[in-house]
C-alpha positions in Angstrom: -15.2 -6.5 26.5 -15.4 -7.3 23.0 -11.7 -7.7 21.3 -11.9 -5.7 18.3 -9.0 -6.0 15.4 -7.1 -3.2 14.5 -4.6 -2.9 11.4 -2.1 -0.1 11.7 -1.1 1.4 8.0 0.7 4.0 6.3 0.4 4.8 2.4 3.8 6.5 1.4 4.7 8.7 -1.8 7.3 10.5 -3.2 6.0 11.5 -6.0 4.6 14.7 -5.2 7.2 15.6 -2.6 10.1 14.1 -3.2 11.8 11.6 -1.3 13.7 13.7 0.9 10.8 14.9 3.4 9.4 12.2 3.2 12.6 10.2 4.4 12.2 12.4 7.6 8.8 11.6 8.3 9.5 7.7 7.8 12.3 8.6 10.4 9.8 10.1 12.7 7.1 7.6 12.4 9.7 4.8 13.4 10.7 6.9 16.6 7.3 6.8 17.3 6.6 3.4 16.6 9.2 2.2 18.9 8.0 4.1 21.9 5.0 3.2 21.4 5.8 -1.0 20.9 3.8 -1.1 17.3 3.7 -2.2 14.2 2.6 -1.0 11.1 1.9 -2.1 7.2 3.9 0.8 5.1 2.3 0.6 1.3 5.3 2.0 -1.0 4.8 2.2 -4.6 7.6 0.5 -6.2 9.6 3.7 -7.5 9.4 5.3 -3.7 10.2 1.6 -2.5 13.7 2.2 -4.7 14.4 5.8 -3.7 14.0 5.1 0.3 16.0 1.9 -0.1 17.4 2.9 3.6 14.1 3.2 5.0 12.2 0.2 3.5 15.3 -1.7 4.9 15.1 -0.1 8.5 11.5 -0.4 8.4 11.9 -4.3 8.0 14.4 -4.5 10.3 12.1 -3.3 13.4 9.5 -5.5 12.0 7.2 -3.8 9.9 5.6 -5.7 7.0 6.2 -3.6 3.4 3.3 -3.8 1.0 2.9 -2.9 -2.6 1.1 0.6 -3.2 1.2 0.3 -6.9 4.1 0.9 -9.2 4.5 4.4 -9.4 1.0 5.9 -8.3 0.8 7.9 -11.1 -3.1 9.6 -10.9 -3.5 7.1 -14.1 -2.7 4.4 -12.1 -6.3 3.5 -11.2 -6.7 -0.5 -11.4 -10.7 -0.2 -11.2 -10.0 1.5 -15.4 -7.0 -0.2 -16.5 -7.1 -2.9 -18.7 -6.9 -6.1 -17.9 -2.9 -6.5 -19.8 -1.8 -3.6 -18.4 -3.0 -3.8 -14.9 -1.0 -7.5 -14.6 1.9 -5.7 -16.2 1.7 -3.2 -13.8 1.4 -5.2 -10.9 4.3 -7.9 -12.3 6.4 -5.0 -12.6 5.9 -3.3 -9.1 6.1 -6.3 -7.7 9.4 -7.5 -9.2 10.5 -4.4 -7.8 9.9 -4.2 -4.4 11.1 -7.7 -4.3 14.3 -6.5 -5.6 14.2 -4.2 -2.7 13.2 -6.2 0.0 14.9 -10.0 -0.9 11.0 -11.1 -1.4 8.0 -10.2 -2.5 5.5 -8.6 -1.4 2.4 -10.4 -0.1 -0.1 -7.3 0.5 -1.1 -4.5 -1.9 -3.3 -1.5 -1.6 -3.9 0.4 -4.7 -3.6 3.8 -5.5 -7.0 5.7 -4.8 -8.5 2.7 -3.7 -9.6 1.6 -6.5 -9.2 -2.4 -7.6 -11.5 -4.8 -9.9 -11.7 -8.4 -10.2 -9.0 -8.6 -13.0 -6.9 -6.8 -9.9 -7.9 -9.4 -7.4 -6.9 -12.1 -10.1 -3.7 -10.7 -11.0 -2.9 -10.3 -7.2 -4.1 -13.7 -6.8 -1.5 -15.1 -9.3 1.3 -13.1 -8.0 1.0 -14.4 -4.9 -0.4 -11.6 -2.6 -2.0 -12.8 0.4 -3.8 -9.7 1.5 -5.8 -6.5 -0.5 -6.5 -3.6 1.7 -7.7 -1.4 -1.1 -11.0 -1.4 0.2 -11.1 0.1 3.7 -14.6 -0.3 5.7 -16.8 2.8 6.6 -13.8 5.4 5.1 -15.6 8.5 3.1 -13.3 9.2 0.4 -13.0 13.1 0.0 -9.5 13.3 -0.7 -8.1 11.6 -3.7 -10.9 9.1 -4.7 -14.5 9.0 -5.6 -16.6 10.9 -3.5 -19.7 9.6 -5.0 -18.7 5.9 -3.6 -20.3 5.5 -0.8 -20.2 1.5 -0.5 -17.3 1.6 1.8 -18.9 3.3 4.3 -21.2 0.1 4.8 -18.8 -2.3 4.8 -18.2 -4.5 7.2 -15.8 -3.7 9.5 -14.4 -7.1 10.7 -11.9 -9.0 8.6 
């Protein structure tokens, strides 16, 4: 039998909800988590990082790693368009944020819709980020990115 990595993950927003229904999902999704004896990489953007202070703090304290979604994931938020300045202000500032919120920085980053460049990967790179999931192998992206992409879907799947 061939042992095949997986990577458990969770994008979570506010922004369009509100932090209050979301709170009870994150609630939810640690129940679950504990029955079930997993882990799992939760991507906050900074400004949801701040208003779920309680649950990026419980998270951490059943083990879960936090990661950086972005800093607010504004729709404009889109690292594959942004210039170069901006994306490493950006990323300095959501970075120095969920620091604030977890005692240390972040060390892996997803970006909103997916969507990175090399100036990303540099500016990641200088921050100190170990890991970027932005791009996730053989994933069709109807919902919130480009549909016309279809170079994820022949990615390799192993790390």
């Amino acid at each position: 039998m061939t042992v095949v990595p997986v990577l458990l993950t969770c994008d979570i927003h506010t922004h369009m909800t509100g932090s209050d229904p979301v709170r009870e999902d994150l609630i939810e999704t640690r129940r679950i988590l504990r029955e079930l004896g997993v882990r799992c990489t939760f991507f906050f953007p900074a400004r949801s990082a701040e208003e779920l202070r309680d649950q990026v703090k419980a998270l951490r304290g059943e083990g879960h790693e936090i990661g950086c979604h972005g800093l607010t994931h504004d729709p404009s938020e889109n690292y594959s368009r942004l210039p170069p300045d901006v994306q490493r202000m950006f990323l300095r500032q959501a970075t120095e944020r969920l620091a604030a919120v977890l005692g240390e920085p972040p060390v892996s980053f997803r970006a909103p819709v997916f969507k990175v460049s090399g100036e990303t990967i540099r500016a990641l790179e200088d921050l100190g980020y170990r890991a970027d999931v932005s791009v996730t192998a053989q994933r069709l992206g109807v919902f919130g990115s480009d549909i016309y992409d279809l170079k994820p879907l022949f990615a390799p799947r192993r790390p």
